[in-house]
C-alpha positions in Angstrom: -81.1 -21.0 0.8 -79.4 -23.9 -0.9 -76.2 -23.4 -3.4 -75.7 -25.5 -6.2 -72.2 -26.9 -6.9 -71.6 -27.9 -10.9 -69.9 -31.4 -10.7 -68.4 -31.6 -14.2 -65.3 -34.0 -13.1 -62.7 -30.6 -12.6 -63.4 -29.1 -9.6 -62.0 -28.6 -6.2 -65.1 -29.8 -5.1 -64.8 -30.6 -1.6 -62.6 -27.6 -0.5 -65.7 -25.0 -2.5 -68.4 -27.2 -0.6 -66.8 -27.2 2.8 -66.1 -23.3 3.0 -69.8 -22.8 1.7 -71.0 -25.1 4.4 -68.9 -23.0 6.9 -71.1 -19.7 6.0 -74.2 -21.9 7.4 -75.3 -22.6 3.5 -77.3 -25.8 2.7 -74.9 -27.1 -0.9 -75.9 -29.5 -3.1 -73.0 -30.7 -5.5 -73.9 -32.6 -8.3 -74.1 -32.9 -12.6 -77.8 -33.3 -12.7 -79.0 -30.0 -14.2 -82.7 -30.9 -12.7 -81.3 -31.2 -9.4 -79.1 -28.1 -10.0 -81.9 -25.8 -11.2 -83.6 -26.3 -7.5 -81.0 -24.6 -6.0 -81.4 -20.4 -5.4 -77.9 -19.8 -7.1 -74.7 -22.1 -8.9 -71.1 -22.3 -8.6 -68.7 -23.6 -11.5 -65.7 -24.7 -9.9 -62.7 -25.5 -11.6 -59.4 -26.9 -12.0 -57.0 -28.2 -15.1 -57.5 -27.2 -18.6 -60.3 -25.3 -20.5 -60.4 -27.4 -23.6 -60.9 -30.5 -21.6 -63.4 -29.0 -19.6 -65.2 -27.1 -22.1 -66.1 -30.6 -23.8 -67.1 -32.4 -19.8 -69.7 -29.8 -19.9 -70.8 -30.4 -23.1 -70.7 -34.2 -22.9 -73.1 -33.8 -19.6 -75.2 -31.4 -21.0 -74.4 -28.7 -18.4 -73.0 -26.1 -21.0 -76.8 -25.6 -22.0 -78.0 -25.3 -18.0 -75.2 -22.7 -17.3 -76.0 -20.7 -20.4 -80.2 -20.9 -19.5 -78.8 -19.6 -15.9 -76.8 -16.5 -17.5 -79.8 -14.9 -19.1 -82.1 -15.9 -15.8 -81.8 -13.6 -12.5 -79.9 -17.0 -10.3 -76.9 -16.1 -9.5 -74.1 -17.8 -10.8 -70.5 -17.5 -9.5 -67.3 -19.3 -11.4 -63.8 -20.2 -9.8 -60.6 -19.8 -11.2 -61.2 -22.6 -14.3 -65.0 -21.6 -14.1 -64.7 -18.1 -14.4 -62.5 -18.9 -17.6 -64.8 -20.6 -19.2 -67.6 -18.2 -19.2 -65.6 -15.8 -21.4 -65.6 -16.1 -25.4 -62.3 -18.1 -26.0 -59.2 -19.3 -24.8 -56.0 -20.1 -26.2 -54.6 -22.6 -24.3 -53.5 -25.7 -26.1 -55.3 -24.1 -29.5 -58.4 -21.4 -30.1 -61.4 -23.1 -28.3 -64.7 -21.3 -27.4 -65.7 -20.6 -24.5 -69.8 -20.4 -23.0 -69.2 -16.8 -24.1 -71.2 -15.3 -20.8 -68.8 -12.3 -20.8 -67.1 -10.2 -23.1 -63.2 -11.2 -23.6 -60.5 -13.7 -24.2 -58.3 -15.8 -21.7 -54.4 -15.5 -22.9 -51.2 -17.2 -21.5 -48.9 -14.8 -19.5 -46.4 -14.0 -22.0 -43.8 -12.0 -20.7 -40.2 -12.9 -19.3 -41.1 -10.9 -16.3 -43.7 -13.8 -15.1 -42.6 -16.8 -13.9 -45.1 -19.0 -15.0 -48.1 -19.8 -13.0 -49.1 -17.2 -11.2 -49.3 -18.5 -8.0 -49.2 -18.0 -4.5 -51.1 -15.0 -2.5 -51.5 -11.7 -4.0 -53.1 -8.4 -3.3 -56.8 -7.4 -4.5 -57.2 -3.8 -6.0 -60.6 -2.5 -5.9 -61.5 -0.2 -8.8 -65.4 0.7 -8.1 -67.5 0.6 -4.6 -69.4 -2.5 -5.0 -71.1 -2.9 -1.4 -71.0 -6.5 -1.6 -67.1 -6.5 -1.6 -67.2 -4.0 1.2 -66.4 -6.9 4.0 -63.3 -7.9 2.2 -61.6 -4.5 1.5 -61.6 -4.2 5.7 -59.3 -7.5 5.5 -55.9 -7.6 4.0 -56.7 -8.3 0.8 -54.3 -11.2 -0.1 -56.0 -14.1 -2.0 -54.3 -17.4 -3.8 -54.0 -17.5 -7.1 -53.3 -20.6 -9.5 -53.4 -20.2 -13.3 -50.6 -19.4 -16.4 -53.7 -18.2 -18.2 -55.7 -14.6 -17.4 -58.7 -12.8 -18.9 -57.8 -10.1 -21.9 -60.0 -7.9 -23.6 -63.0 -7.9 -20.9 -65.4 -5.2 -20.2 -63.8 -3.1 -17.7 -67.1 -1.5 -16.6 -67.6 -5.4 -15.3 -64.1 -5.3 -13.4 -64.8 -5.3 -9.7 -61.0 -6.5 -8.5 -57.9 -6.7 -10.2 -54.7 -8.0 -9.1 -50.8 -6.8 -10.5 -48.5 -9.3 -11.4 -45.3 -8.0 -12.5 -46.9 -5.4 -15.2 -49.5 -7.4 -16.0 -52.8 -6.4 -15.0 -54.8 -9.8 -14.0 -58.7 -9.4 -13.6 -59.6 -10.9 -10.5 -63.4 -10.2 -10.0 -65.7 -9.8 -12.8 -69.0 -8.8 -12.4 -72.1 -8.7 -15.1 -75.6 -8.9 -13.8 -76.4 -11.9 -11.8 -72.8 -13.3 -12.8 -69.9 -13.5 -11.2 -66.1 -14.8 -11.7 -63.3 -15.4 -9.3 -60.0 -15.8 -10.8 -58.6 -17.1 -8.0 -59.9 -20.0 -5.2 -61.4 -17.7 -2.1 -62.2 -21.2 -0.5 -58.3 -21.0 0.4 -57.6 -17.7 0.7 -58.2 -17.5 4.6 -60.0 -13.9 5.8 -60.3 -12.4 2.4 -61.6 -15.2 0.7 -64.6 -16.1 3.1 -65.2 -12.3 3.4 -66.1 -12.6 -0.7 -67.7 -16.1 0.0 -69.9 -14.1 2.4 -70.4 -11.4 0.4 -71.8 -12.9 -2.7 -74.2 -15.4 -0.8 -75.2 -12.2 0.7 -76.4 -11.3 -2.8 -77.8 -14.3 -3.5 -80.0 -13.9 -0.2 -81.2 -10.7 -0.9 -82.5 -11.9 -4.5 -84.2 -14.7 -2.8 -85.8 -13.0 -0.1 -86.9 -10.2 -3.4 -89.0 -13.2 -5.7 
C-alpha cells in the first residue's frame, strides 16, 4: 500500500509523511498528479490561507486530480487547510470557491466568546458508530487544533466528530463516501491522532485488498 501526499507548497508536509511512515506506510509526496494517481489513496495537507491555496492547486493542475479522485472509490483524506478546501466556499479574506467535494461553507469564529484561533488540544465528540474511529474513542480523545475558520452549513449525516468550542459547534471529522476531512492535524495529536491515522489507512487497506 503506498499513500500519496499532495505537495501544493502549504503543507506540513514532513510532520503528515513522518507519522504515516510510522504506521509502516510506503508515502510518496509529490505535485505530479501522474505520480500521485499510482498511489492506493491521497492526503491534502494544509496550512495558511484558502484563497492562496485554492489558486496553488489550480496553478499546478491538482484541483482537477483531486476532483477526478472525489467521484473515484481512492480514498482521499484532507487536513486542517485540506479539509477546508473540499467544501463549497470560504470567506476568509473575500467569497472564494472552494473544490466543492462536500456540502457547506467555511466561516470565521465570530463570537466574543472565542479567542481567536482555535488552538491548542480539545476533546472529540463522537455522534454515530463508525468502526473505523473505534480505536480512537478507547484513547482520550484530545487532538490539536489550529484554525480561526470552521465548517458551517455541512451535511450532518457526514459528521463523524465534532468538537465544542465555547458554544460553537466545530466539525472535526467529515465523512462522505471515499472522503474524508480532519479539521485538526492528527500527525500531532499524540495517541488520538495516530489512532485516526490508523484507522483510516485501515480503510484504505480494506479497499485495496476488495479491487
Amino acid at each position: 500500500m503506498k499513500i500519496g501526499i499532495i505537495d501544493y507548497g502549504m503543507g506540513n508536509l514532513f510532520s503528515v509523511e513522518q507519522a504515516v511512515k510510522r504506521l509502516g506506510v510506503d508515502v510518496v509526496t509529490s505535485s505530479d498528479a501522474t505520480e500521485l494517481q499510482m498511489a492506493d489513496a491521497l492526503i491534502l495537507p494544509g496550512v495558511g490561507a484558502f484563497e492562496d491555496a485554492i489558486k496553488c492547486l489550480d496553478r499546478s493542475g491538482l484541483c482537477q486530480l483531486i476532483n477526478d479522485v472525489a467521484v473515484s472509490d481512492k480514498p482521499l483524506l484532507g487536513i486542517c487547510l485540506g479539509m477546508q478546501l473540499l467544501f463549497e466556499s470560504s470567506e476568509e479574506n473575500g467569497q472564494h470557491k472552494g473544490l466543492g467535494i462536500l456540502k457547506g461553507h467555511i466561516k470565521k469564529f465570530s463570537s466574543i466568546q472565542y479567542r481567536i484561533p482555535h488552538m491548542g488540544w480539545n476533546n472529540l465528540h463522537f455522534p454515530q458508530p463508525e468502526s473505523w474511529l473505534t480505536a480512537a474513542q478507547k484513547t482520550d480523545g484530545h487532538v490539536y487544533f489550529v484554525h480561526s475558520y470552521y465548517a458551517s452549513q455541512y451535511d450532518e449525516q457526514q459528521l463523524s466528530a465534532y468538537a465544542q468550542y465555547a458554544d460553537q459547534v466545530v466539525p472535526a471529522i467529515v465523512h462522505k463516501d471515499n472522503v474524508t476531512g480532519m479539521q485538526f492535524h492528527p500527525e500531532k495529536s499524540g495517541e488520538c491522532g495516530m489512532a485516526l491515522l490508523e484507522g483510516w489507512l485501515n480503510t484504505v487497506q480494506v479497499k485495496e485488498q476488495t479491487t
